[in-house]
Backbone as a chain_set.jsonl record, in Angstrom:
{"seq": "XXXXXXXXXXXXXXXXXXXXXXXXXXXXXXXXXXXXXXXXXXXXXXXXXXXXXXXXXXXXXXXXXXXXXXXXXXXXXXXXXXXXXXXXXXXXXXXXXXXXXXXXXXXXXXXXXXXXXXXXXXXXXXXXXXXXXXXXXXXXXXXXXXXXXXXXXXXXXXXXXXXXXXXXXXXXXXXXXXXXX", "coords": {"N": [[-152.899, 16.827, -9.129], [-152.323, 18.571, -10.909], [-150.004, 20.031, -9.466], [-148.175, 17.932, -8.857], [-147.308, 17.243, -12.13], [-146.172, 19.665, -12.724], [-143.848, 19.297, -10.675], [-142.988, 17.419, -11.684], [-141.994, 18.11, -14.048], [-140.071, 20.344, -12.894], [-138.675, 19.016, -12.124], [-137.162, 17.429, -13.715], [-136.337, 19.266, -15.306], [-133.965, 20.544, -14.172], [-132.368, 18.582, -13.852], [-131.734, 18.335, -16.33], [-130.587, 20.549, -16.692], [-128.69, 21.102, -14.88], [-127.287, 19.014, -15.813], [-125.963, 19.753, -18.007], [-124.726, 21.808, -16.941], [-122.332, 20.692, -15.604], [-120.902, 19.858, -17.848], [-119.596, 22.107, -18.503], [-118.078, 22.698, -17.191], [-114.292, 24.115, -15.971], [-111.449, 23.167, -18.098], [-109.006, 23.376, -18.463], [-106.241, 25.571, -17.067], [-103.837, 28.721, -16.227], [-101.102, 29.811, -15.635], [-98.738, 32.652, -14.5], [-95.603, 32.993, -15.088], [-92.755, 34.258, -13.438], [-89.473, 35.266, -13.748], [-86.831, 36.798, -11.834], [-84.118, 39.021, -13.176], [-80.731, 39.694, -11.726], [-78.465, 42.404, -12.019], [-75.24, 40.728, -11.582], [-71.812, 40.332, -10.49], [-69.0, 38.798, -9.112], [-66.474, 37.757, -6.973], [-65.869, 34.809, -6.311], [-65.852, 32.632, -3.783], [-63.548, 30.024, -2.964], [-61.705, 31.15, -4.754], [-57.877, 31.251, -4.503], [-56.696, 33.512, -3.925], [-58.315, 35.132, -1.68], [-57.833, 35.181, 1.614], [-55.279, 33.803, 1.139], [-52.129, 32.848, 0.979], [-48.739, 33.958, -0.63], [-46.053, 33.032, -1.436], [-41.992, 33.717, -1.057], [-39.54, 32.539, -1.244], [-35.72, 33.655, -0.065], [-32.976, 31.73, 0.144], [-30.775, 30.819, -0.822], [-27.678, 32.217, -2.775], [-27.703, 31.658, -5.14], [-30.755, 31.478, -5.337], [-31.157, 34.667, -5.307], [-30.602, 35.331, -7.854], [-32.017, 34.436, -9.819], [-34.669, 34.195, -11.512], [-37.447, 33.984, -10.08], [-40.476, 32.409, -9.647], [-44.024, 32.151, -8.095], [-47.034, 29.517, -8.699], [-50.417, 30.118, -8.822], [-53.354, 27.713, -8.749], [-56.445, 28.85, -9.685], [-56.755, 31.338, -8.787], [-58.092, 33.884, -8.758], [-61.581, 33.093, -9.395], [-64.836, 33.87, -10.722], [-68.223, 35.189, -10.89], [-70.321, 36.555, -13.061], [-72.904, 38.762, -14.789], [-72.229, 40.164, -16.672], [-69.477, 41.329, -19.531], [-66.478, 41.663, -18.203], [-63.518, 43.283, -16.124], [-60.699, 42.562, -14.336], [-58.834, 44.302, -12.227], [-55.987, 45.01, -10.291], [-54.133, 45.74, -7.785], [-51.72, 47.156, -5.053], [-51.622, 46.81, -1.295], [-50.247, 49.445, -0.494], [-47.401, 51.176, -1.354], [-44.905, 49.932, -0.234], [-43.265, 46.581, 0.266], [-43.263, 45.443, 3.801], [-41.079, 45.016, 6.861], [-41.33, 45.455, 9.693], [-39.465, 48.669, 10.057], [-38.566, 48.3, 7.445], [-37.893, 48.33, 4.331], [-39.661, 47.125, 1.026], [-39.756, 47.893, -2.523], [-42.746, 47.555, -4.154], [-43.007, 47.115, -6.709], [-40.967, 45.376, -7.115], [-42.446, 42.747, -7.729], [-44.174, 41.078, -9.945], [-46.832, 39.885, -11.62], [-48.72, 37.905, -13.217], [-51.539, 35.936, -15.886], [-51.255, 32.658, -15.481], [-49.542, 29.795, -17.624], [-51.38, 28.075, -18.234], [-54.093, 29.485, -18.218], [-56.731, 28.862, -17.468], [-60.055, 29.31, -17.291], [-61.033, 31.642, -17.416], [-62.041, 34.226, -20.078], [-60.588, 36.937, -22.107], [-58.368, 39.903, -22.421], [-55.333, 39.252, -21.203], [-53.045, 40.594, -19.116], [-49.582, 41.278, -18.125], [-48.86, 42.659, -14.919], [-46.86, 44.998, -13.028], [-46.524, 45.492, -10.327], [-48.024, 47.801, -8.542], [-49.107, 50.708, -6.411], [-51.323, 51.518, -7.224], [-54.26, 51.139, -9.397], [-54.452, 48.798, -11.404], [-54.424, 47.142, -15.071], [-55.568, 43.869, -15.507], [-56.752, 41.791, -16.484], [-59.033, 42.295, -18.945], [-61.848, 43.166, -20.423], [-62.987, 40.261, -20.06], [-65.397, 37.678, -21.138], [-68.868, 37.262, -19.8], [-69.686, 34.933, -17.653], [-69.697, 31.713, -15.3], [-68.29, 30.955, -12.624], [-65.551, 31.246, -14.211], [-62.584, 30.612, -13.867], [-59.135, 31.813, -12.787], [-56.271, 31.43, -13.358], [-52.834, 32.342, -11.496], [-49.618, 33.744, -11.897], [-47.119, 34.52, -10.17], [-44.117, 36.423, -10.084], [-40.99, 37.231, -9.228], [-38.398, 38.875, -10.963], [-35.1, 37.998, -11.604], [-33.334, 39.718, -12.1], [-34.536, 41.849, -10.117], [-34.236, 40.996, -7.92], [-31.662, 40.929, -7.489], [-30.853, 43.175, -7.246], [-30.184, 46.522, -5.538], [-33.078, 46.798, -4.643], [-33.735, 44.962, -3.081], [-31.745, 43.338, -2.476], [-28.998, 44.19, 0.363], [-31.012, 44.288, 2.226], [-32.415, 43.854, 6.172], [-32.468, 40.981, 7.101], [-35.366, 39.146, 7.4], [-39.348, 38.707, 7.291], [-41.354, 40.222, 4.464], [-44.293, 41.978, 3.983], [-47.085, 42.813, 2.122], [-50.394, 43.408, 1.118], [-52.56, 42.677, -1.369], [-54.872, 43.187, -3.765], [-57.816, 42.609, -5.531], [-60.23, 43.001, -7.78], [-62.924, 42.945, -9.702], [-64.66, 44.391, -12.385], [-67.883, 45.472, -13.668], [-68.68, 46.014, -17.387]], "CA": [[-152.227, 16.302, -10.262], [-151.188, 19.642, -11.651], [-149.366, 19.642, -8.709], [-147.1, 16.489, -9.746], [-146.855, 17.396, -13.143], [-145.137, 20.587, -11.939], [-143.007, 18.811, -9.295], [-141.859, 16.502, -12.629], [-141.005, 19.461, -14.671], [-138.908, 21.11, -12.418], [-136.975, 17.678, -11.445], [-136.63, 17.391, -15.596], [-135.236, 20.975, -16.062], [-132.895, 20.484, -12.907], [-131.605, 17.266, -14.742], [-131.341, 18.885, -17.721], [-129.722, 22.362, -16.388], [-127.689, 20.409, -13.989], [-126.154, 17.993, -16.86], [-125.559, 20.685, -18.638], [-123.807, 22.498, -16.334], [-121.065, 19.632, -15.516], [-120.506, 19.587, -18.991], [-119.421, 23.438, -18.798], [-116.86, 23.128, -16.17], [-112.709, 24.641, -16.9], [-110.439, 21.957, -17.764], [-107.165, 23.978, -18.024], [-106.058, 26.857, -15.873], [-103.304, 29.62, -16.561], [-100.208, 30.615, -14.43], [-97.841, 33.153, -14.876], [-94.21, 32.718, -13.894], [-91.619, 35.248, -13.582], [-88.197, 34.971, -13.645], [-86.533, 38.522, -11.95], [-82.52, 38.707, -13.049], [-80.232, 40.951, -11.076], [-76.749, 42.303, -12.153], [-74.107, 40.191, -10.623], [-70.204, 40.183, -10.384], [-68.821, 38.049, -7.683], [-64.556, 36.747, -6.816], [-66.934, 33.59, -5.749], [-65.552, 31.586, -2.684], [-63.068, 28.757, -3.86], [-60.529, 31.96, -5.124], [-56.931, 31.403, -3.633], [-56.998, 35.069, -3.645], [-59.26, 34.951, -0.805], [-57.34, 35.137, 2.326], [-54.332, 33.308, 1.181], [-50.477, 33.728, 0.465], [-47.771, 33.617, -1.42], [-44.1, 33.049, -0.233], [-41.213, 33.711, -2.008], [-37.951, 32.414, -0.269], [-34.637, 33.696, -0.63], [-31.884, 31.175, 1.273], [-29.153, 30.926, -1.435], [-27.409, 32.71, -3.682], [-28.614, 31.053, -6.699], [-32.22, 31.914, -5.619], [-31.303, 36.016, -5.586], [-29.621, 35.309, -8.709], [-32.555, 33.91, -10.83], [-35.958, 34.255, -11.585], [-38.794, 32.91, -9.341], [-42.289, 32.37, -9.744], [-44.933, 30.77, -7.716], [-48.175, 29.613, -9.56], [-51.584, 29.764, -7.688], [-54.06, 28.079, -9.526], [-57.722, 29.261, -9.328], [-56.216, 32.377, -7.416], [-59.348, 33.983, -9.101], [-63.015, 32.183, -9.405], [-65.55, 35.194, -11.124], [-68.956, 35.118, -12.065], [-70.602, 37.733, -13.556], [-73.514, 38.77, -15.93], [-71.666, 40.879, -17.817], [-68.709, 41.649, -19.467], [-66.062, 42.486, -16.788], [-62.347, 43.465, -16.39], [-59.921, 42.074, -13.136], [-57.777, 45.081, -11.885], [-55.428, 44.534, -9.096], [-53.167, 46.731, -6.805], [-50.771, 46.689, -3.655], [-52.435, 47.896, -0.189], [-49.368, 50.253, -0.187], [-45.946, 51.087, -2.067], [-43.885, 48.663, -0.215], [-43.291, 45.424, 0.909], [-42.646, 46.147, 5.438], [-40.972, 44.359, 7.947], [-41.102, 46.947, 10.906], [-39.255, 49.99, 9.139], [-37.346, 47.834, 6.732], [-39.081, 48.586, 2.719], [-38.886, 46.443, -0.416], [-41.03, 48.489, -3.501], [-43.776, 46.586, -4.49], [-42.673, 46.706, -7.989], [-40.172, 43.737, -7.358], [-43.428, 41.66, -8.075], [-44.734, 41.321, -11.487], [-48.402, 39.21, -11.91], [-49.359, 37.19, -15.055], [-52.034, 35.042, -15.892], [-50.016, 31.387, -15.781], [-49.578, 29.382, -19.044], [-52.17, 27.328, -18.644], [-54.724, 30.261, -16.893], [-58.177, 28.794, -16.19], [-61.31, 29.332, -17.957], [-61.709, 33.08, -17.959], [-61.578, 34.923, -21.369], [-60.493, 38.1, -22.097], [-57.258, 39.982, -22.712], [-54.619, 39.288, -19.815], [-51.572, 41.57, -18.897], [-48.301, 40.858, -17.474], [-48.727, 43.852, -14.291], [-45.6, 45.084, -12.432], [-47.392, 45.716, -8.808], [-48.032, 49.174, -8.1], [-50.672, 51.199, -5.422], [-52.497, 52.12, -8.423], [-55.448, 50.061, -9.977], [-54.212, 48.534, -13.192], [-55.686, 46.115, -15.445], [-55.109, 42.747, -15.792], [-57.838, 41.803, -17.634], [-59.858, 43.138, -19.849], [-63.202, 42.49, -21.876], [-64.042, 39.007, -20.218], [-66.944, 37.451, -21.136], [-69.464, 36.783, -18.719], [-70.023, 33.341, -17.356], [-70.097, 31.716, -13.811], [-67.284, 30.54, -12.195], [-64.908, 30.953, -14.658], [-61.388, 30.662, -12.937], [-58.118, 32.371, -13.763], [-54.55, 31.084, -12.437], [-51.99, 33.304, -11.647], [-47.97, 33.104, -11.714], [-46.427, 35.657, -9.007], [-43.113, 36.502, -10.624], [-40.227, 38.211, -9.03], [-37.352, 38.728, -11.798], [-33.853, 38.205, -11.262], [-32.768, 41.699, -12.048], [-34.849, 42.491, -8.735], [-33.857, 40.544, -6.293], [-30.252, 41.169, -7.024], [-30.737, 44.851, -7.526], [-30.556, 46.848, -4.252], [-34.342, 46.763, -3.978], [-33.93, 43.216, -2.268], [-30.199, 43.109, -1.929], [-28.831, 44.677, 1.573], [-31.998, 44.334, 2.896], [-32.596, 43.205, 6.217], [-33.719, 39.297, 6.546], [-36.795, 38.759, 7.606], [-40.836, 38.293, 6.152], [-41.666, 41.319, 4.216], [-45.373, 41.515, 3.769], [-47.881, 43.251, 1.579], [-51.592, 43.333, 0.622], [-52.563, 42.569, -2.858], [-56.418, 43.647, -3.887], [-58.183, 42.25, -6.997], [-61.16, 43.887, -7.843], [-63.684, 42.575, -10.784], [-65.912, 45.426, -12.244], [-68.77, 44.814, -14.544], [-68.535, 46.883, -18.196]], "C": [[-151.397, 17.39, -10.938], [-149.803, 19.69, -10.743], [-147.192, 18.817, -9.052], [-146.933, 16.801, -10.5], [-145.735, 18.263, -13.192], [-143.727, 20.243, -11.332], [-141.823, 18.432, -10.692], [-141.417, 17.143, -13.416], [-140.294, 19.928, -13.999], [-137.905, 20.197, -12.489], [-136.491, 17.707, -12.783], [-135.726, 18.668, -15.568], [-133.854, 21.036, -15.426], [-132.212, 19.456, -13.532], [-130.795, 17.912, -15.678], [-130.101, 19.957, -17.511], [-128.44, 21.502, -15.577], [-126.372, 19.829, -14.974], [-125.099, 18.918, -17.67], [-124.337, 21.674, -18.02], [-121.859, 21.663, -16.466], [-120.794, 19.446, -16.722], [-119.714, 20.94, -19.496], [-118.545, 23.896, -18.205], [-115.35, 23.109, -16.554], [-112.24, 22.975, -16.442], [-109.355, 22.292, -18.27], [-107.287, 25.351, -17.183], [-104.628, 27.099, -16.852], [-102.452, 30.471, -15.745], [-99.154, 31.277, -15.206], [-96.684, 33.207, -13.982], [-93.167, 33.451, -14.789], [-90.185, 35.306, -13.073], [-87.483, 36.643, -13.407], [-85.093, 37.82, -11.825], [-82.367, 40.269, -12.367], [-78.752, 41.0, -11.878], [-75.95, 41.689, -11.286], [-72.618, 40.235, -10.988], [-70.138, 40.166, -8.763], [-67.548, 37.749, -7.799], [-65.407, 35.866, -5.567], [-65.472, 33.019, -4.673], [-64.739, 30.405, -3.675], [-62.1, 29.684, -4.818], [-59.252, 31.703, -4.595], [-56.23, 32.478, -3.452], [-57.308, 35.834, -1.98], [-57.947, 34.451, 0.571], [-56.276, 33.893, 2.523], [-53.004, 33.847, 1.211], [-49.771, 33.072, -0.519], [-46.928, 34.225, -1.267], [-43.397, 32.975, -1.435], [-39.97, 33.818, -0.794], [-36.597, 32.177, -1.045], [-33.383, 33.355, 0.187], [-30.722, 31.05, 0.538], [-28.672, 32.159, -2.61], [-27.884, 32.949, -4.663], [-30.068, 31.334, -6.812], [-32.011, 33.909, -5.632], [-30.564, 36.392, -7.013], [-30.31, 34.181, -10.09], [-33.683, 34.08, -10.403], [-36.778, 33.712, -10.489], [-40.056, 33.433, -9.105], [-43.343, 31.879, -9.094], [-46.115, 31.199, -8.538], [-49.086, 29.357, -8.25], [-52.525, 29.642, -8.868], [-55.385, 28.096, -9.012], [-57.508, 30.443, -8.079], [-57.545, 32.997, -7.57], [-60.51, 32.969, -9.344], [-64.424, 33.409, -9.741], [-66.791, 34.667, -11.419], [-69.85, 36.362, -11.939], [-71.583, 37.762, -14.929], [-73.373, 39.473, -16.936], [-70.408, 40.673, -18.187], [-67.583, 41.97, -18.642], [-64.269, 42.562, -17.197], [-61.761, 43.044, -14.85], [-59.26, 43.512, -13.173], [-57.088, 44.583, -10.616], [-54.609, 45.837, -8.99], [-52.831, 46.21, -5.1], [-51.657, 47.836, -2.59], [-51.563, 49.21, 0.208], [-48.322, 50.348, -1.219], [-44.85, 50.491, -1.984], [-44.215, 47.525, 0.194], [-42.453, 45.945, 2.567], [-42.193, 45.397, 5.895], [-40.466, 45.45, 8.855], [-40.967, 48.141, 9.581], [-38.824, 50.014, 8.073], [-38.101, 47.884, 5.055], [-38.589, 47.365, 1.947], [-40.289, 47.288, -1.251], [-41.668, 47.295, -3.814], [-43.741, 46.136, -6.404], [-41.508, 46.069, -8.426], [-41.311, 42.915, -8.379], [-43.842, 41.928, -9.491], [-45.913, 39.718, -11.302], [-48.839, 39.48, -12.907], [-50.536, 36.254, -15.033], [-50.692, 33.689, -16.037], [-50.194, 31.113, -17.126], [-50.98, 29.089, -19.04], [-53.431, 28.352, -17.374], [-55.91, 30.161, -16.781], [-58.797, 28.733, -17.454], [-61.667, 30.617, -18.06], [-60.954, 33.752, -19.113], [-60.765, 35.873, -20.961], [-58.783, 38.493, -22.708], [-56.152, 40.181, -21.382], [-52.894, 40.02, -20.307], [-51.019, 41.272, -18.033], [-48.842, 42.647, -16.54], [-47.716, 43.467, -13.451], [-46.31, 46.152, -11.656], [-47.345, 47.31, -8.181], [-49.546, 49.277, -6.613], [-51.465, 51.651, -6.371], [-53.171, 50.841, -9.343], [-54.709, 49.95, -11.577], [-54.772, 46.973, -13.904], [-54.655, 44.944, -15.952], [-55.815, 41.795, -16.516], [-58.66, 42.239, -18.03], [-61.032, 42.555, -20.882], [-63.251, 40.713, -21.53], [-65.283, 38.548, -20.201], [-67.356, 37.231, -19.933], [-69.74, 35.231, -18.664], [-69.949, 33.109, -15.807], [-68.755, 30.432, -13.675], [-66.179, 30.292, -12.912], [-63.368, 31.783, -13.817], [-59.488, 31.419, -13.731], [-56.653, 32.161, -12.605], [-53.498, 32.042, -12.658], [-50.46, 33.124, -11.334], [-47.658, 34.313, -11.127], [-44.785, 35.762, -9.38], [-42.008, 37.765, -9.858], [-38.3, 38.229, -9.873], [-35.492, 39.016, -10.966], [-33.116, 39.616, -11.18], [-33.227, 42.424, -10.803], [-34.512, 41.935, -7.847], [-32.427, 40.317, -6.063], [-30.147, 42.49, -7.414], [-31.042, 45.265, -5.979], [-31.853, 47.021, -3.738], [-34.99, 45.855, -3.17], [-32.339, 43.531, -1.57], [-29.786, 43.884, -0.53], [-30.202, 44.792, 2.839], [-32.154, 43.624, 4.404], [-33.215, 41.494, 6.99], [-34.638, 39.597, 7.879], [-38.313, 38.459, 6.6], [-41.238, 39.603, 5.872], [-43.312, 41.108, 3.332], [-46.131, 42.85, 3.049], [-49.119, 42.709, 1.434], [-51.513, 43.084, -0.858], [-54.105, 42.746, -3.514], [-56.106, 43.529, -5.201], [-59.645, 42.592, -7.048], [-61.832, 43.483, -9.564], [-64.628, 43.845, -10.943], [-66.784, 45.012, -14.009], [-68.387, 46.081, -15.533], [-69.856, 47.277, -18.574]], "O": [[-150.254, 17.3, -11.387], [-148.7, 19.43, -11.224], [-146.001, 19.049, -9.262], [-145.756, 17.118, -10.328], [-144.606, 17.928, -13.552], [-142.694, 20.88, -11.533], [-140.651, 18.765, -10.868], [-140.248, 16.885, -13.701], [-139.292, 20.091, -14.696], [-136.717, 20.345, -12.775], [-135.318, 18.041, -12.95], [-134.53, 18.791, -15.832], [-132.836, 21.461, -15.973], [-131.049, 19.818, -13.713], [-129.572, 18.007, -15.786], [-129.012, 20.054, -18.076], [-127.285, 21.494, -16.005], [-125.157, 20.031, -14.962], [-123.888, 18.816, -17.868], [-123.332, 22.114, -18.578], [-120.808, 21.934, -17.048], [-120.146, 18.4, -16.733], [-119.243, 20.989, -20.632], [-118.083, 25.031, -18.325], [-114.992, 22.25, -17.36], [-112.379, 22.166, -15.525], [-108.605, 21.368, -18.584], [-108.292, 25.95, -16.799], [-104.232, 26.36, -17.753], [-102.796, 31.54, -15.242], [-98.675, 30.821, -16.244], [-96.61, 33.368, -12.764], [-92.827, 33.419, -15.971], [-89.955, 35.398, -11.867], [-87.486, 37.516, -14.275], [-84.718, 36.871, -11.136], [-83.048, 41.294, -12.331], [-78.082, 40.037, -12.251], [-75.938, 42.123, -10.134], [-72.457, 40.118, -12.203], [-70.62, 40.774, -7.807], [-67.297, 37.373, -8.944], [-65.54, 36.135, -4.373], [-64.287, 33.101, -4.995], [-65.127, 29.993, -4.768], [-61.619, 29.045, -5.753], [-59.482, 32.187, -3.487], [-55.164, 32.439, -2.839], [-56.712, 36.731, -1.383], [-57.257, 33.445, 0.407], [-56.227, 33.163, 3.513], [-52.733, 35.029, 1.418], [-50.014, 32.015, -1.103], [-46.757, 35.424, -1.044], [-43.764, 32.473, -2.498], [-39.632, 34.639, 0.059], [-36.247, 31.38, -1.916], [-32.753, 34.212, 0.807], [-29.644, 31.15, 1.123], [-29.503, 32.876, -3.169], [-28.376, 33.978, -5.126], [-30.656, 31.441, -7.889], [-33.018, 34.449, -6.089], [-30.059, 37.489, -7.255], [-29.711, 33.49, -10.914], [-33.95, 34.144, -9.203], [-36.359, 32.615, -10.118], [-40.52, 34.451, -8.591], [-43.733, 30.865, -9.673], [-46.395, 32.315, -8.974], [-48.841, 28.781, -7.19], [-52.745, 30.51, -9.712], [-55.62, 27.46, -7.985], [-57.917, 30.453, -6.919], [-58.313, 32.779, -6.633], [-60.099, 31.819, -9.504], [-64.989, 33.765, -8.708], [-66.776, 33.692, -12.17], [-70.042, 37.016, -10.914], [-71.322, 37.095, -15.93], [-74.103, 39.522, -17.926], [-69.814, 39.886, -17.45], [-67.894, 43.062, -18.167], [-63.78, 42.078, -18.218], [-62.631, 43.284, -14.012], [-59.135, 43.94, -14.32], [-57.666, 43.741, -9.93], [-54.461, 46.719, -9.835], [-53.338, 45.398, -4.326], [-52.113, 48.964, -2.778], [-51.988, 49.981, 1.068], [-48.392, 49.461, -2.069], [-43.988, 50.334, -2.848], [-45.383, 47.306, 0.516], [-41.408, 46.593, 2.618], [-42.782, 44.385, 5.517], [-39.448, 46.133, 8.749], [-41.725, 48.445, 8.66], [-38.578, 51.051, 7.458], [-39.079, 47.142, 4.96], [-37.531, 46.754, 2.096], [-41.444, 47.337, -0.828], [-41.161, 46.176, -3.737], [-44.257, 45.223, -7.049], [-41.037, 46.063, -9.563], [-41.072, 42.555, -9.531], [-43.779, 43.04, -10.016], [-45.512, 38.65, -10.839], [-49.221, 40.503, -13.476], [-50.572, 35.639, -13.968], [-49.573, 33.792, -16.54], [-50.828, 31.876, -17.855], [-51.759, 29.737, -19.739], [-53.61, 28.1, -16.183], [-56.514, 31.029, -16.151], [-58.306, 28.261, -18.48], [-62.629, 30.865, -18.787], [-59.733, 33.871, -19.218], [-60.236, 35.903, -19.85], [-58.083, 37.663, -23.286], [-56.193, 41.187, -20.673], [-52.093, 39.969, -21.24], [-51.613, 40.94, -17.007], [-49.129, 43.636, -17.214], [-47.465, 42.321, -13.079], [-46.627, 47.28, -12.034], [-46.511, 47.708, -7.368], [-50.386, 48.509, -6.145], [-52.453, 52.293, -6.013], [-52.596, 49.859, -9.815], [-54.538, 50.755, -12.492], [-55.338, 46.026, -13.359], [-53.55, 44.971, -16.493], [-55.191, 40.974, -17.189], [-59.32, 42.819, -17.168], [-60.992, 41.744, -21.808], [-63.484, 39.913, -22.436], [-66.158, 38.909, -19.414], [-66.579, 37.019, -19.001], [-69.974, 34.516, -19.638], [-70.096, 34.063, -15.043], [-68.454, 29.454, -14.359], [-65.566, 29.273, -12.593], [-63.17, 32.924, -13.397], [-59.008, 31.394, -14.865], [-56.297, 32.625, -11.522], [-53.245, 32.52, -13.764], [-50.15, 32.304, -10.47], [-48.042, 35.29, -11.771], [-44.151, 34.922, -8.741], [-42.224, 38.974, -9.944], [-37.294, 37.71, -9.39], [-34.997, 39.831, -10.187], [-32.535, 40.263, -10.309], [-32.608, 43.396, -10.369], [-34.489, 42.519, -6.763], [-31.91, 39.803, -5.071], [-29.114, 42.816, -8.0], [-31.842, 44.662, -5.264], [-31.982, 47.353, -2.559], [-36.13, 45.798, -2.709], [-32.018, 43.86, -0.428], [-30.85, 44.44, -0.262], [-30.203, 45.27, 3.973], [-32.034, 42.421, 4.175], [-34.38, 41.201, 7.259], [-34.47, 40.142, 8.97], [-38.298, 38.073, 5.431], [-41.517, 40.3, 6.847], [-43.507, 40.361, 2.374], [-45.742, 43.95, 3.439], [-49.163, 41.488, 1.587], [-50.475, 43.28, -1.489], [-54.286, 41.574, -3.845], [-55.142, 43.866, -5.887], [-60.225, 42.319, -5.997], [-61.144, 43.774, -10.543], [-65.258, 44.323, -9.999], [-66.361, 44.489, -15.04], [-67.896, 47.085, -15.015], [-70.02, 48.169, -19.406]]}, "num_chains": 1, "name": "protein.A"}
């Protein structure tokens, strides 16, 4: 009998301890989540920058004998977590066909009127081999786009730096270069 009595105390305490337990078990948990940023500046894909062109044809008179501009828009496409500035430059000092030159500072590059979505302060540049700025102090953001007008002024293309030249496709590089501030 002591026996049994025994047996029924333990099964009691085991009840007891048991109930108790399941009454003691977690009912939230605790994750940590980490977010790692990197510096970025990107001339994102979807630039017409990006292994395109821009033609400038001279068949009459009247075109060496007035302004012309082509617009490219979204020539740029940037994003960037900082601050940043556009510079641009010519892969050389002229425009070539074989041995035949034109200076590269025919060209002059503006933002267009209507130039996109990227801030900052934009400059009219007259195309050199030297890095110069074309914008300056834009904010950061992501994919903000900037259209550009390719301008070659009348005064140049009837000034002997075009004129006697001659005809054929005279080709240059043009490098645009985003750097974070």
């Amino acid at each position: 009998m002591i026996k049994q009595i025994a047996i029924a105390v333990l099964t009691i305490g085991t009840i007891i301890l048991g109930t108790s337990n399941v009454q003691a078990q977690n009912t939230t948990a605790t994750t940590t989540v980490n977010i790692t940023l990197n510096d970025v500046i990107s001339i994102d894909a979807g630039s017409t920058a990006i292994g395109n062109t821009v033609d400038f044809n001279y068949v009459t008179a009247a075109d060496y004998n007035s302004d012309q501009t082509v617009t490219k828009a979204n020539s740029l496409k940037v994003t960037s977590t900082k601050n940043f500035n556009v510079k641009v430059k010519a892969g050389g000092a002229n425009f070539m066909n074989g041995t035949n030159l034109i200076p590269v500072n025919v060209l002059t590059i503006k933002a267009a009127t209507a130039s996109g979505t990227m801030g900052g302060t934009k400059s009219a540049v007259v195309l050199s081999a030297t890095d110069q700025t074309l914008v300056s102090n834009a904010p950061l953001g992501s994919a903000l786009t900037l259209n550009l007008d390719y301008m070659i002024p009348a005064s140049k293309s009837s000034s002997s730096d075009i004129l006697g030249k001659p005809a054929g496709t005279y080709t240059q590089t043009v490098t645009y270069t985003a750097t974070a501030l």
